[in-house]
HTML snippet that shows the backbone in 3Dmol.js (N, CA, C, O; Angstrom):
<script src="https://3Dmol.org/build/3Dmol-min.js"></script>
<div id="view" style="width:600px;height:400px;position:relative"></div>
<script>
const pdb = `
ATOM      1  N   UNK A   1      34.920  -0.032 -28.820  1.00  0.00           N
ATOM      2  CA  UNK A   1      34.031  -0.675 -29.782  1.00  0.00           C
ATOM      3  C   UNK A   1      33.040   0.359 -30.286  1.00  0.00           C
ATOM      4  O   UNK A   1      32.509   1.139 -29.496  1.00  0.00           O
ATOM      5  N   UNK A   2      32.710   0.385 -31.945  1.00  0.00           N
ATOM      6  CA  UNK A   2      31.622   0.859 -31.918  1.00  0.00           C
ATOM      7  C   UNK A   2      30.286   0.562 -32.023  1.00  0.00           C
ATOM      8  O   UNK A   2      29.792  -0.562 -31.943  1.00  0.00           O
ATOM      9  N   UNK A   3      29.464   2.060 -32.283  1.00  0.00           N
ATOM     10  CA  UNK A   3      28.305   1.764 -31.900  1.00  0.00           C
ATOM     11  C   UNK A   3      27.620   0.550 -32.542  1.00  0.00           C
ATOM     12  O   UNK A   3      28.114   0.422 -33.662  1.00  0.00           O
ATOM     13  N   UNK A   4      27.095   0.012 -32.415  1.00  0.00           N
ATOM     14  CA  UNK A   4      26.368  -1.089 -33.569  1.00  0.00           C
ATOM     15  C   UNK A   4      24.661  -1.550 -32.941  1.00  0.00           C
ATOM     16  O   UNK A   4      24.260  -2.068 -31.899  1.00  0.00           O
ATOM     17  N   UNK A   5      24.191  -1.193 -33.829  1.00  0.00           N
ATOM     18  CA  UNK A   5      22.718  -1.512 -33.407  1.00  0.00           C
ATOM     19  C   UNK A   5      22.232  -2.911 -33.022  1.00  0.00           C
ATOM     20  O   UNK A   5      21.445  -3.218 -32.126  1.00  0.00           O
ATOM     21  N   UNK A   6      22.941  -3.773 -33.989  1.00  0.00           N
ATOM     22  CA  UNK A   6      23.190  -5.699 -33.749  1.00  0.00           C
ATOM     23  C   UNK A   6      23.322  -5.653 -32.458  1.00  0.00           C
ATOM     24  O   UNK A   6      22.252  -5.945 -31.924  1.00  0.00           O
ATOM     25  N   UNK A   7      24.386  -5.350 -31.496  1.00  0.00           N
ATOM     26  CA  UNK A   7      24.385  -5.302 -30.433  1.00  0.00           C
ATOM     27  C   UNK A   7      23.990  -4.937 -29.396  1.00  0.00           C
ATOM     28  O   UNK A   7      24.667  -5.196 -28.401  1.00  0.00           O
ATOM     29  N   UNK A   8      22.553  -4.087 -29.244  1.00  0.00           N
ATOM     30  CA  UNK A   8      21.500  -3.882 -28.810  1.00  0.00           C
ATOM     31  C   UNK A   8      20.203  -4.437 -29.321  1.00  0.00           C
ATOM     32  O   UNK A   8      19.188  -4.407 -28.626  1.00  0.00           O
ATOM     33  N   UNK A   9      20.226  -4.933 -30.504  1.00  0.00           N
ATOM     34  CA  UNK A   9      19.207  -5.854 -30.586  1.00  0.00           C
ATOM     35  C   UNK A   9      18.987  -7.116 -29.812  1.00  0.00           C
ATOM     36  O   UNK A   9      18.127  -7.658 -29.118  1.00  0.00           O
ATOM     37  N   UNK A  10      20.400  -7.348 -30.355  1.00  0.00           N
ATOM     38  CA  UNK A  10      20.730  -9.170 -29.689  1.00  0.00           C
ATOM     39  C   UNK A  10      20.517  -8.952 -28.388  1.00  0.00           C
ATOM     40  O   UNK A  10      19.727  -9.646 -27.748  1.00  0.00           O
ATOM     41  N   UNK A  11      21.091  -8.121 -27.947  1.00  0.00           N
ATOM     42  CA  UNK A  11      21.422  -7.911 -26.333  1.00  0.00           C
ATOM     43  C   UNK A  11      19.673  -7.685 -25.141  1.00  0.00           C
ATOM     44  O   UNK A  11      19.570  -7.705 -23.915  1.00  0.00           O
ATOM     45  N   UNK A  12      18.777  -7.525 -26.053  1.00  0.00           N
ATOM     46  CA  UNK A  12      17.557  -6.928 -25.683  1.00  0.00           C
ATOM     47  C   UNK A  12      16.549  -7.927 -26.118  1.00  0.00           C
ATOM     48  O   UNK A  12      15.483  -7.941 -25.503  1.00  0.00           O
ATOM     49  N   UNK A  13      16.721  -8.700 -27.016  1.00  0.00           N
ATOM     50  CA  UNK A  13      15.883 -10.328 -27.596  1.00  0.00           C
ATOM     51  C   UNK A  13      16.400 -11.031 -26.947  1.00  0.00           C
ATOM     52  O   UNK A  13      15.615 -11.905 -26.579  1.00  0.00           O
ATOM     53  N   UNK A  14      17.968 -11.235 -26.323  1.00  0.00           N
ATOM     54  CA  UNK A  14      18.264 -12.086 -25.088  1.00  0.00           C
ATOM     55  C   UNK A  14      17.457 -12.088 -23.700  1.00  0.00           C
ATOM     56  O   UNK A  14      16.927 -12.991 -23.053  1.00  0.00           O
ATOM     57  N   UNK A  15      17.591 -10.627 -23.502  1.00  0.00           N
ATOM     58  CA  UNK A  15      16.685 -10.207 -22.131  1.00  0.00           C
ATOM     59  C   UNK A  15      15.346 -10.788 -21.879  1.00  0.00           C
ATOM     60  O   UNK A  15      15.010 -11.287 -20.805  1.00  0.00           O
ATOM     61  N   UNK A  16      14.540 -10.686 -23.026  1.00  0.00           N
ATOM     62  CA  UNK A  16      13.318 -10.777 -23.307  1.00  0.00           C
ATOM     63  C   UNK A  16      12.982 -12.525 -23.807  1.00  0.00           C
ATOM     64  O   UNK A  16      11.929 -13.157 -23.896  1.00  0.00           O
ATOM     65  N   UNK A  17      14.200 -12.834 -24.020  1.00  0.00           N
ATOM     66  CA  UNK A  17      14.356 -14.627 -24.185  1.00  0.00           C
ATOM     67  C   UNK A  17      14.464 -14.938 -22.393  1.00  0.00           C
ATOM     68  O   UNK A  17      13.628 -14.812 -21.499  1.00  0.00           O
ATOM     69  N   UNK A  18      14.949 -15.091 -22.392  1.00  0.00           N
ATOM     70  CA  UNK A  18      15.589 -15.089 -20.683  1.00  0.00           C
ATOM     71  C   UNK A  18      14.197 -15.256 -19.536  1.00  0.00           C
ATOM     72  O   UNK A  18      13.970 -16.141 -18.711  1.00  0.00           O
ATOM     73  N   UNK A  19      13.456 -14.067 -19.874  1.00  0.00           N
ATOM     74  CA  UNK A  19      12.302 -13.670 -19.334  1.00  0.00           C
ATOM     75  C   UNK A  19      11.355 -14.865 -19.395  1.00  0.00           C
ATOM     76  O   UNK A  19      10.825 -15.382 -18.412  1.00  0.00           O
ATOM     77  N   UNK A  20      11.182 -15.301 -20.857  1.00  0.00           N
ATOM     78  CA  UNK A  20       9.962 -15.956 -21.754  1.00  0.00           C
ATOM     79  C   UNK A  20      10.416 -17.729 -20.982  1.00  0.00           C
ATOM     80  O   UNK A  20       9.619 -18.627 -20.711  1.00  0.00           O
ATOM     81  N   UNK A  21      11.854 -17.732 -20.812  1.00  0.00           N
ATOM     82  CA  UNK A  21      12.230 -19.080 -20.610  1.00  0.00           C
ATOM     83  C   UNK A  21      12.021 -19.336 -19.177  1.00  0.00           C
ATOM     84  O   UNK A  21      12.176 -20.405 -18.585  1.00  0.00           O
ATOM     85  N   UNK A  22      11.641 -18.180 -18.698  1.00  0.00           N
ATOM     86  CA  UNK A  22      11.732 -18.276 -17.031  1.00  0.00           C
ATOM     87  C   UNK A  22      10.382 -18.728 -16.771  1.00  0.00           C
ATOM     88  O   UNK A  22       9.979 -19.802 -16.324  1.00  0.00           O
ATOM     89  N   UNK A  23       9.815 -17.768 -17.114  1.00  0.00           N
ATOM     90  CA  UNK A  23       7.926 -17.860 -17.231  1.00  0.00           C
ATOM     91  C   UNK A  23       7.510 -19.181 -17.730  1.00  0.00           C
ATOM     92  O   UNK A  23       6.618 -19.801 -17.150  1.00  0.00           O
ATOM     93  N   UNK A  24       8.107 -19.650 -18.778  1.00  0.00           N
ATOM     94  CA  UNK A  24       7.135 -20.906 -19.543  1.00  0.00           C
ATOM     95  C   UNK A  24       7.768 -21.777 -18.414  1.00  0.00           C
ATOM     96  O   UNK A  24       6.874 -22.458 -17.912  1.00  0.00           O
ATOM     97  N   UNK A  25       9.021 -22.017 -17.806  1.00  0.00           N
ATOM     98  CA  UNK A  25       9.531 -23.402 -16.829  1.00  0.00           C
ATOM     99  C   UNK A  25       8.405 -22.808 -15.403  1.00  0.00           C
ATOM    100  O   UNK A  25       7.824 -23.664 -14.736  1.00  0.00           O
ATOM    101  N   UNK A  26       8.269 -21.706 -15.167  1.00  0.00           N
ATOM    102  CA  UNK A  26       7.767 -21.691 -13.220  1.00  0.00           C
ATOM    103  C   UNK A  26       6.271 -21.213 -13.602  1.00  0.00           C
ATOM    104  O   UNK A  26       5.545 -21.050 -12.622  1.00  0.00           O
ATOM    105  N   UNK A  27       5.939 -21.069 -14.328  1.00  0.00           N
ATOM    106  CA  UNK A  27       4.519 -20.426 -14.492  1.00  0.00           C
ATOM    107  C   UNK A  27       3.481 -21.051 -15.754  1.00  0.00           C
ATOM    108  O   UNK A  27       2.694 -20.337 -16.375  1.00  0.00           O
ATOM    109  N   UNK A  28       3.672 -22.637 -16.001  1.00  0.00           N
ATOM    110  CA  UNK A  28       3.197 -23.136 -16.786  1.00  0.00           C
ATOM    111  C   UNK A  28       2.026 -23.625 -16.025  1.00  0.00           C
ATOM    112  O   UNK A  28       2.166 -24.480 -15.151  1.00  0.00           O
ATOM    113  N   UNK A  29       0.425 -22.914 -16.443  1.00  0.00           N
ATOM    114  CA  UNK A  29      -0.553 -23.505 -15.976  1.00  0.00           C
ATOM    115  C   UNK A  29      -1.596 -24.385 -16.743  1.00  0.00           C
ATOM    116  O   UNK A  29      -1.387 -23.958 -17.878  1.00  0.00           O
ATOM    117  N   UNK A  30      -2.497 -25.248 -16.876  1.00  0.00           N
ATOM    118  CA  UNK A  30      -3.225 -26.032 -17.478  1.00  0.00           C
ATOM    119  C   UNK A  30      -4.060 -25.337 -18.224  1.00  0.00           C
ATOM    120  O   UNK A  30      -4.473 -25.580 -19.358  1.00  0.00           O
ATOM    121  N   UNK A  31      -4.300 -24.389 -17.463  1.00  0.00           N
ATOM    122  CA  UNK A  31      -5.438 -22.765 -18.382  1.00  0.00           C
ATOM    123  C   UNK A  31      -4.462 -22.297 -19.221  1.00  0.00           C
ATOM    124  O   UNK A  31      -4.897 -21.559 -20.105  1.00  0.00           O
ATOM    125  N   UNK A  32      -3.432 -22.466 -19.226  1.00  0.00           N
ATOM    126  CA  UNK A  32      -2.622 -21.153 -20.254  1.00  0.00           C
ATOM    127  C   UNK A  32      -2.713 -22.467 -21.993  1.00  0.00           C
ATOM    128  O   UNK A  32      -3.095 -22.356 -23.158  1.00  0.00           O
ATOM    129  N   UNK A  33      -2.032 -23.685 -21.023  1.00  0.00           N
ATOM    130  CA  UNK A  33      -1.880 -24.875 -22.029  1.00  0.00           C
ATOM    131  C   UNK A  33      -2.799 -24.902 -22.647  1.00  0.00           C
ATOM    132  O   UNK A  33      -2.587 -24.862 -23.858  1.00  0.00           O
ATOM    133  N   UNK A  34      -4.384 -24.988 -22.162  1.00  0.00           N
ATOM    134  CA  UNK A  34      -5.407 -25.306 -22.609  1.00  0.00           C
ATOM    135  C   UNK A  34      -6.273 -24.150 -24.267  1.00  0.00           C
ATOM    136  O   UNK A  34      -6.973 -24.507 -25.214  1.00  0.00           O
ATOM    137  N   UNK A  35      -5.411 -22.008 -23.615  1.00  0.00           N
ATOM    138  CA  UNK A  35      -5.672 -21.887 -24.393  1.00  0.00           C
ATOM    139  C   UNK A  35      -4.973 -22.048 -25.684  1.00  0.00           C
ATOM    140  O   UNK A  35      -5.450 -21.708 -26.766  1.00  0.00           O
ATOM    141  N   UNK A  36      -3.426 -22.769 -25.445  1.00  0.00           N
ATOM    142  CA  UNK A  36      -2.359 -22.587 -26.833  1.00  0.00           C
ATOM    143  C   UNK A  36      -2.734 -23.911 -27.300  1.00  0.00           C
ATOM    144  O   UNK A  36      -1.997 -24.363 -28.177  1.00  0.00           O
ATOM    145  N   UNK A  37      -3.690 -24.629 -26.929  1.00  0.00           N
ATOM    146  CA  UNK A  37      -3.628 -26.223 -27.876  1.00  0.00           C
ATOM    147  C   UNK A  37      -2.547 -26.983 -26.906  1.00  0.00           C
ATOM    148  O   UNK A  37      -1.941 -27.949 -27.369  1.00  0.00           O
ATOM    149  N   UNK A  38      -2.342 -26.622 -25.782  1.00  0.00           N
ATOM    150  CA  UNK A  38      -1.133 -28.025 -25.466  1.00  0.00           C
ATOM    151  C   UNK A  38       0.204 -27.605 -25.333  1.00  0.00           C
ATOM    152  O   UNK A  38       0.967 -28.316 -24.679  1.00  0.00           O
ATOM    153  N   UNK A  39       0.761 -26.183 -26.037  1.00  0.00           N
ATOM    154  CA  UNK A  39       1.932 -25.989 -26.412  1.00  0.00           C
ATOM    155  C   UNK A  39       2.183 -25.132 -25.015  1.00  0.00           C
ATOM    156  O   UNK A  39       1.260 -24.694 -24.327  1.00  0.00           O
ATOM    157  N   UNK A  40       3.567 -24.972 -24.721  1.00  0.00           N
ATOM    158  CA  UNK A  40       4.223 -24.470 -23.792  1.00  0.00           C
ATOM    159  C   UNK A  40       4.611 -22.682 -24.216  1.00  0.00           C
ATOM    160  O   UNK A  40       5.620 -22.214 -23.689  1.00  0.00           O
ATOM    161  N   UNK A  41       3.676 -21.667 -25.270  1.00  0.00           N
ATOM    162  CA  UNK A  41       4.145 -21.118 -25.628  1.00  0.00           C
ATOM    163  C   UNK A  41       5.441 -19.988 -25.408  1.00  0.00           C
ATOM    164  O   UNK A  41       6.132 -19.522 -26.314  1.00  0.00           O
ATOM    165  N   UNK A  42       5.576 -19.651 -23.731  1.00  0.00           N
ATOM    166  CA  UNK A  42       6.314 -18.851 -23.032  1.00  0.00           C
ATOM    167  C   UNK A  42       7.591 -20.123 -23.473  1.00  0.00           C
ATOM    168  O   UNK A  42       8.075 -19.872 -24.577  1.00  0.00           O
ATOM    169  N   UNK A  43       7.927 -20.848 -23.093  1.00  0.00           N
ATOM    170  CA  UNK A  43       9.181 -21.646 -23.254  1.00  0.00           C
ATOM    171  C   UNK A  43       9.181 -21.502 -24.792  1.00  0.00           C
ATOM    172  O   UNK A  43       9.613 -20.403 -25.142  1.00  0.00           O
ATOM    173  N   UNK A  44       8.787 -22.375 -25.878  1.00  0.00           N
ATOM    174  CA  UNK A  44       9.321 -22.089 -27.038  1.00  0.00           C
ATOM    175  C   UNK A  44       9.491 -20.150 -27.989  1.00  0.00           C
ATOM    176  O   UNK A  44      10.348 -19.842 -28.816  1.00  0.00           O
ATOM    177  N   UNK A  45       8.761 -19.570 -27.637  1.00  0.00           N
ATOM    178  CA  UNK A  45       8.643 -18.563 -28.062  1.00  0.00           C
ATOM    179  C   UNK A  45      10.140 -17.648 -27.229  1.00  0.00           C
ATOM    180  O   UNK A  45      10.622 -16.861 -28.043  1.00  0.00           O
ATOM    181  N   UNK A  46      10.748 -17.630 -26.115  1.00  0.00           N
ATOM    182  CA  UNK A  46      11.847 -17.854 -25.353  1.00  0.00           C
ATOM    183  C   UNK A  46      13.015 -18.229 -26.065  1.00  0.00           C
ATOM    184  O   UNK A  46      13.964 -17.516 -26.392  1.00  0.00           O
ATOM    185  N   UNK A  47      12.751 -19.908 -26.342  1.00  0.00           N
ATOM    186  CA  UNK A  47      13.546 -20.443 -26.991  1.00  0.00           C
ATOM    187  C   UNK A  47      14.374 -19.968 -28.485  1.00  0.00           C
ATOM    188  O   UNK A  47      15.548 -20.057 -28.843  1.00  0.00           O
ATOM    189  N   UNK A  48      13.182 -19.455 -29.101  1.00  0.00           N
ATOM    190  CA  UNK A  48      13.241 -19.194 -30.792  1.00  0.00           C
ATOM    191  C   UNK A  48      13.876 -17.322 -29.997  1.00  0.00           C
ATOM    192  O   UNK A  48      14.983 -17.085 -30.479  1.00  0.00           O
ATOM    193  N   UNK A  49      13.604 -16.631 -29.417  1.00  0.00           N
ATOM    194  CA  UNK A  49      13.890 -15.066 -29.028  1.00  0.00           C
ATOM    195  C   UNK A  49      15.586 -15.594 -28.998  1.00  0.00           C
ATOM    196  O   UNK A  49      16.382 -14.918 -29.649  1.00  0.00           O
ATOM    197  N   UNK A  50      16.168 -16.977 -28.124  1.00  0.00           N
ATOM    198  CA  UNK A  50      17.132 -16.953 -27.744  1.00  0.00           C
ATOM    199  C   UNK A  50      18.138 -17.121 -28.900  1.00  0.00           C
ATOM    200  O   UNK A  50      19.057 -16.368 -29.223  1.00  0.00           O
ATOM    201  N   UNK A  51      17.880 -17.890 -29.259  1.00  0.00           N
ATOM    202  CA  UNK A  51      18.424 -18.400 -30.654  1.00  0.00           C
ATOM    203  C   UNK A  51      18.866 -17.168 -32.418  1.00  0.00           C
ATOM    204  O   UNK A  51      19.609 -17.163 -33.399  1.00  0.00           O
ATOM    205  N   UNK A  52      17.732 -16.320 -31.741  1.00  0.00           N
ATOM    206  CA  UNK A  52      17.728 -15.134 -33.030  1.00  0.00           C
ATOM    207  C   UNK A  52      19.158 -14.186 -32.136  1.00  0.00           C
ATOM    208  O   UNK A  52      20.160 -13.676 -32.638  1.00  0.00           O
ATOM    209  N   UNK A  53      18.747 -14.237 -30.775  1.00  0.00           N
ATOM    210  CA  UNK A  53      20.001 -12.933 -29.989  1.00  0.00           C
ATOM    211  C   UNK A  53      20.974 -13.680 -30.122  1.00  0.00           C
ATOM    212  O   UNK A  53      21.970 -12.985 -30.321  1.00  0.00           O
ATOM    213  N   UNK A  54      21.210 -14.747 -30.116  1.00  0.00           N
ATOM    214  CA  UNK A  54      22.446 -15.649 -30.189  1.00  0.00           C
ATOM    215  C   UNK A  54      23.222 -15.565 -32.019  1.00  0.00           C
ATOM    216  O   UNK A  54      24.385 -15.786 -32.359  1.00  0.00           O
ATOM    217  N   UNK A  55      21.870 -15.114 -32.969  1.00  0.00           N
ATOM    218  CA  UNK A  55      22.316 -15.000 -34.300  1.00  0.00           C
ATOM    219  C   UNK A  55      22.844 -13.762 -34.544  1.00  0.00           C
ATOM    220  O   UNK A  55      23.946 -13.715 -35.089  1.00  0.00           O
ATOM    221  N   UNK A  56      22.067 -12.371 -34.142  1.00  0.00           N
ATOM    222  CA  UNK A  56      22.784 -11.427 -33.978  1.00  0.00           C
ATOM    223  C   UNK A  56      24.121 -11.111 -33.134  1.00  0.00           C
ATOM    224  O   UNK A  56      24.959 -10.334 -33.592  1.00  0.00           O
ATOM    225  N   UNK A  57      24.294 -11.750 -31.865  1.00  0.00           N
ATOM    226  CA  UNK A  57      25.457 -11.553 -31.595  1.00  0.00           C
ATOM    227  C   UNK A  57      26.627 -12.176 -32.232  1.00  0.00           C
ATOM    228  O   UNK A  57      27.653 -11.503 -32.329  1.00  0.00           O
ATOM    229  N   UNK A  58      26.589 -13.572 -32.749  1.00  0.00           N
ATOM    230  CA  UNK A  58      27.919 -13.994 -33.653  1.00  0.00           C
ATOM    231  C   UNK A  58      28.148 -13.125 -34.558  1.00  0.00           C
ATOM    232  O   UNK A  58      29.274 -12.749 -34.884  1.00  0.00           O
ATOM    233  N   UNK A  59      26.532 -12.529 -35.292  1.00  0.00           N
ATOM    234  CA  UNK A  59      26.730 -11.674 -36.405  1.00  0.00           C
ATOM    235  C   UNK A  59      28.012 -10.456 -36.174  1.00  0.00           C
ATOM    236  O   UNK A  59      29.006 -10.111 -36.814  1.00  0.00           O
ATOM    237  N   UNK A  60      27.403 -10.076 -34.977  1.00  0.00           N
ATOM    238  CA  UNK A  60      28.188  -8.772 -34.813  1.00  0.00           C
ATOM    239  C   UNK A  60      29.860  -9.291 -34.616  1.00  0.00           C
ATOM    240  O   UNK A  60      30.843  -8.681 -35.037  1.00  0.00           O
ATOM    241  N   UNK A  61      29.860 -10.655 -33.814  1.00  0.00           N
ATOM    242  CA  UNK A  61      31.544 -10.893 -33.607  1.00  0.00           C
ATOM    243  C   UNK A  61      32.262 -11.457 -34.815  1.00  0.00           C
ATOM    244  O   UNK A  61      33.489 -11.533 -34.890  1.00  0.00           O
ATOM    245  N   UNK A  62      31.348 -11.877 -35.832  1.00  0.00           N
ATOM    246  CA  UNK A  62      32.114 -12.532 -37.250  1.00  0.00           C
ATOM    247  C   UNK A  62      32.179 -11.521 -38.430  1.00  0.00           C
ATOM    248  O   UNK A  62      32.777 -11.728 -39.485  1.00  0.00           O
ATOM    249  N   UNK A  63      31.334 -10.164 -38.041  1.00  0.00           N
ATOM    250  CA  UNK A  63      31.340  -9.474 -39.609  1.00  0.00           C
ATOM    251  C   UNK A  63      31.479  -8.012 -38.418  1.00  0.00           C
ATOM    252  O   UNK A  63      30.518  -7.571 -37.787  1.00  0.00           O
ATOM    253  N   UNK A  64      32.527  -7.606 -38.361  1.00  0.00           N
ATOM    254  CA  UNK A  64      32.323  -6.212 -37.255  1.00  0.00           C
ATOM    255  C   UNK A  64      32.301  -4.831 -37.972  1.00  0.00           C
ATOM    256  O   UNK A  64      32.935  -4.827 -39.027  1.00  0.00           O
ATOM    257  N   UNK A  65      31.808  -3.861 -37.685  1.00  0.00           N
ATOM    258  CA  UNK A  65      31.811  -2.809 -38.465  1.00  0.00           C
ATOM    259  C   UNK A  65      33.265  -2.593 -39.231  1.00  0.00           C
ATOM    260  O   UNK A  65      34.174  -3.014 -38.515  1.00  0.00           O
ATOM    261  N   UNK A  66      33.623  -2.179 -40.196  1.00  0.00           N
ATOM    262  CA  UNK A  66      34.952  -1.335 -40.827  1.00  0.00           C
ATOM    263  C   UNK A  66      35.179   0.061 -40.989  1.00  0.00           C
ATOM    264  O   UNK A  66      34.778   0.311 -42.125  1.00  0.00           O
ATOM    265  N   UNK A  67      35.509   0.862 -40.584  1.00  0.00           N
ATOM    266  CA  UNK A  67      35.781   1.945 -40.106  1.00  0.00           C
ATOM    267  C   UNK A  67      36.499   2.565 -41.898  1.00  0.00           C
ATOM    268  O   UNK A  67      37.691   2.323 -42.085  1.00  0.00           O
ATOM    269  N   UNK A  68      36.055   2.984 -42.550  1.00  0.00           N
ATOM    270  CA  UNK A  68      36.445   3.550 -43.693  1.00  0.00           C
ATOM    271  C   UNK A  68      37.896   4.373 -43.563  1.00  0.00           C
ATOM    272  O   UNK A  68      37.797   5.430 -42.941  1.00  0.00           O
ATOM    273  N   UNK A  69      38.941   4.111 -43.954  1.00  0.00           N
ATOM    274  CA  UNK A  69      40.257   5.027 -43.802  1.00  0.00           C
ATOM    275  C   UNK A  69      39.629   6.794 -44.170  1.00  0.00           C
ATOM    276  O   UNK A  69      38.703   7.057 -44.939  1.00  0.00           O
ATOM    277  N   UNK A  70      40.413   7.749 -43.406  1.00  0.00           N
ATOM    278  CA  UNK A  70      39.915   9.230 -43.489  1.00  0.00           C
ATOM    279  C   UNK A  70      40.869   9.261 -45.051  1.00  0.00           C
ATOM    280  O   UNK A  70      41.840   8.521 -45.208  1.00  0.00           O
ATOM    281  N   UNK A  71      40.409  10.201 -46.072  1.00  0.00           N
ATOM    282  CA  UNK A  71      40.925  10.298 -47.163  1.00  0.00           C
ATOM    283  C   UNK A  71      42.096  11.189 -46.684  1.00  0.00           C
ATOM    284  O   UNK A  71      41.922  11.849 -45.660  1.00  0.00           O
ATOM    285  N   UNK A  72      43.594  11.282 -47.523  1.00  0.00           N
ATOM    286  CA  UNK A  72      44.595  11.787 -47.202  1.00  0.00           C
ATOM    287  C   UNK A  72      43.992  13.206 -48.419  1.00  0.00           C
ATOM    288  O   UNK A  72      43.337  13.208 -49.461  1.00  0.00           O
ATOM    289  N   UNK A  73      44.731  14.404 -47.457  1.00  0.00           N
ATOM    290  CA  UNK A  73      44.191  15.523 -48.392  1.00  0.00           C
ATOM    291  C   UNK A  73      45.597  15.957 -49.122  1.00  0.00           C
ATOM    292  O   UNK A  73      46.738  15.965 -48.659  1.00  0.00           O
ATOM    293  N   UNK A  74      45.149  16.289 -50.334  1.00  0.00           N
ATOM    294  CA  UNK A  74      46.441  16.406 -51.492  1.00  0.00           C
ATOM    295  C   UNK A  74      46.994  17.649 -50.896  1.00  0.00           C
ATOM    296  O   UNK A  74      46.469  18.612 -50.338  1.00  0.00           O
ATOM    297  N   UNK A  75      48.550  17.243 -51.268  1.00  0.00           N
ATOM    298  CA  UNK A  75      49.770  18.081 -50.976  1.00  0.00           C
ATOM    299  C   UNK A  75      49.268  19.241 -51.237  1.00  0.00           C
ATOM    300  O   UNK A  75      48.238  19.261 -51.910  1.00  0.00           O
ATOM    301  N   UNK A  76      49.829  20.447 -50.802  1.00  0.00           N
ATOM    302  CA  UNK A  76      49.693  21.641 -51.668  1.00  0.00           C
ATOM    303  C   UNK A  76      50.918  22.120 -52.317  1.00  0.00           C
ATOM    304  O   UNK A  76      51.970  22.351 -51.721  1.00  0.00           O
ATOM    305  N   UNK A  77      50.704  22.263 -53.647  1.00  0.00           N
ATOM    306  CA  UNK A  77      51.790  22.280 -54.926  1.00  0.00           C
ATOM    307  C   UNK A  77      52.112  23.220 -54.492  1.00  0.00           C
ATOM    308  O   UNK A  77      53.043  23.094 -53.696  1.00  0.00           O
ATOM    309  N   UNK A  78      51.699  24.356 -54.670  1.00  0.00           N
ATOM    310  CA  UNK A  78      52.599  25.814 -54.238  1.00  0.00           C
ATOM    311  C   UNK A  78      53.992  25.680 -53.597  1.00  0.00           C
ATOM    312  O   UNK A  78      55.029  26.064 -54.138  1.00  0.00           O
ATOM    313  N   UNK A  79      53.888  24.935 -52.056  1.00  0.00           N
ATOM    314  CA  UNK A  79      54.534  24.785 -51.322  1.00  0.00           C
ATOM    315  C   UNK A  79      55.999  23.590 -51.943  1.00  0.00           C
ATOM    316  O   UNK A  79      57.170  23.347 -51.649  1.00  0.00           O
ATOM    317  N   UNK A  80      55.521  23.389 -52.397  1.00  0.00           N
ATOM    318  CA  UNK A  80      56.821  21.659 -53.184  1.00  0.00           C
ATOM    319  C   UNK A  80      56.705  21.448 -54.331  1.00  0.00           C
ATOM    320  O   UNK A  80      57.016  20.363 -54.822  1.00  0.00           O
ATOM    321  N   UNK A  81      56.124  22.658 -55.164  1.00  0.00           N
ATOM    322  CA  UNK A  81      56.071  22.259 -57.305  1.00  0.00           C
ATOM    323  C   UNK A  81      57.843  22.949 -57.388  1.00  0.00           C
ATOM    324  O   UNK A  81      58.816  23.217 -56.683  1.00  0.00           O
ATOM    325  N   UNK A  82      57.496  22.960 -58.365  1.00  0.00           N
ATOM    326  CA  UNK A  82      58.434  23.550 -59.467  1.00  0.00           C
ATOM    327  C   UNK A  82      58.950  25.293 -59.163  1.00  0.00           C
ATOM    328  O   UNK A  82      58.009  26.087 -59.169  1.00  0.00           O
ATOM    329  N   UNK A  83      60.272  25.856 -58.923  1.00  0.00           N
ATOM    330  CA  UNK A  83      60.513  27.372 -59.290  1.00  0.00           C
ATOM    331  C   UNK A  83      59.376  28.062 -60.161  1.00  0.00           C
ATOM    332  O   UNK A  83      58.996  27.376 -61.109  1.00  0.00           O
ATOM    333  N   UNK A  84      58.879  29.074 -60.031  1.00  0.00           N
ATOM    334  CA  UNK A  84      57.829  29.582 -61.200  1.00  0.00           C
ATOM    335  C   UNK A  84      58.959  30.583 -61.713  1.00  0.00           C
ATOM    336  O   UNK A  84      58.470  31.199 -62.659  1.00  0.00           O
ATOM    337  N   UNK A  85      60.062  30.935 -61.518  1.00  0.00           N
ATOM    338  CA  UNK A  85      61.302  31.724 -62.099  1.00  0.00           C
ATOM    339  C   UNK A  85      61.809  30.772 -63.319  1.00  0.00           C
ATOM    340  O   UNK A  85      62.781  31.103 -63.997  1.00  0.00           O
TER     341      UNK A  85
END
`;
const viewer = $3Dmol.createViewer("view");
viewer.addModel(pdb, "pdb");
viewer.setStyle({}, {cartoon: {color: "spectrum"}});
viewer.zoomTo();
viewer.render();
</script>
């Protein structure tokens, strides 16, 4: 496979989703709630990380790089033209 940057993005916003989803479920405290307004921000912010690595990776499996064909280099005439006699 080649290199593709999609696939270190995704692969590294997963990690970092993963992380965010772990933290907001075991480490949700009333002080943290209290300063986001109520919101769970480690879980949704997680959530939305997971969802973007999940967009880049289909990306990369539905549209994959194309490898440009190497150009064929022209015959050399000398060798296969015409008698010059």
């Amino acid at each position: 496979m080649l290199f593709d940057i999609r696939t270190i993005v995704g692969a590294l916003l997963g990690c970092y989703a993963v992380i965010l989803v772990i933290t907001g479920l075991l480490h949700d405290t009333a002080a943290d709630e209290a300063k986001t307004g109520g919101i769970n921000v480690n879980l949704w912010s997680g959530a939305g990380m997971g969802v973007v690595a999940l967009a880049f990776l289909a990306w990369v499996l539905l549209r994959p790089v194309q490898v440009p064909p190497e150009p064929q280099a022209p015959a050399d005439e000398t060798a296969e033209g015409p008698d010059p006699a």
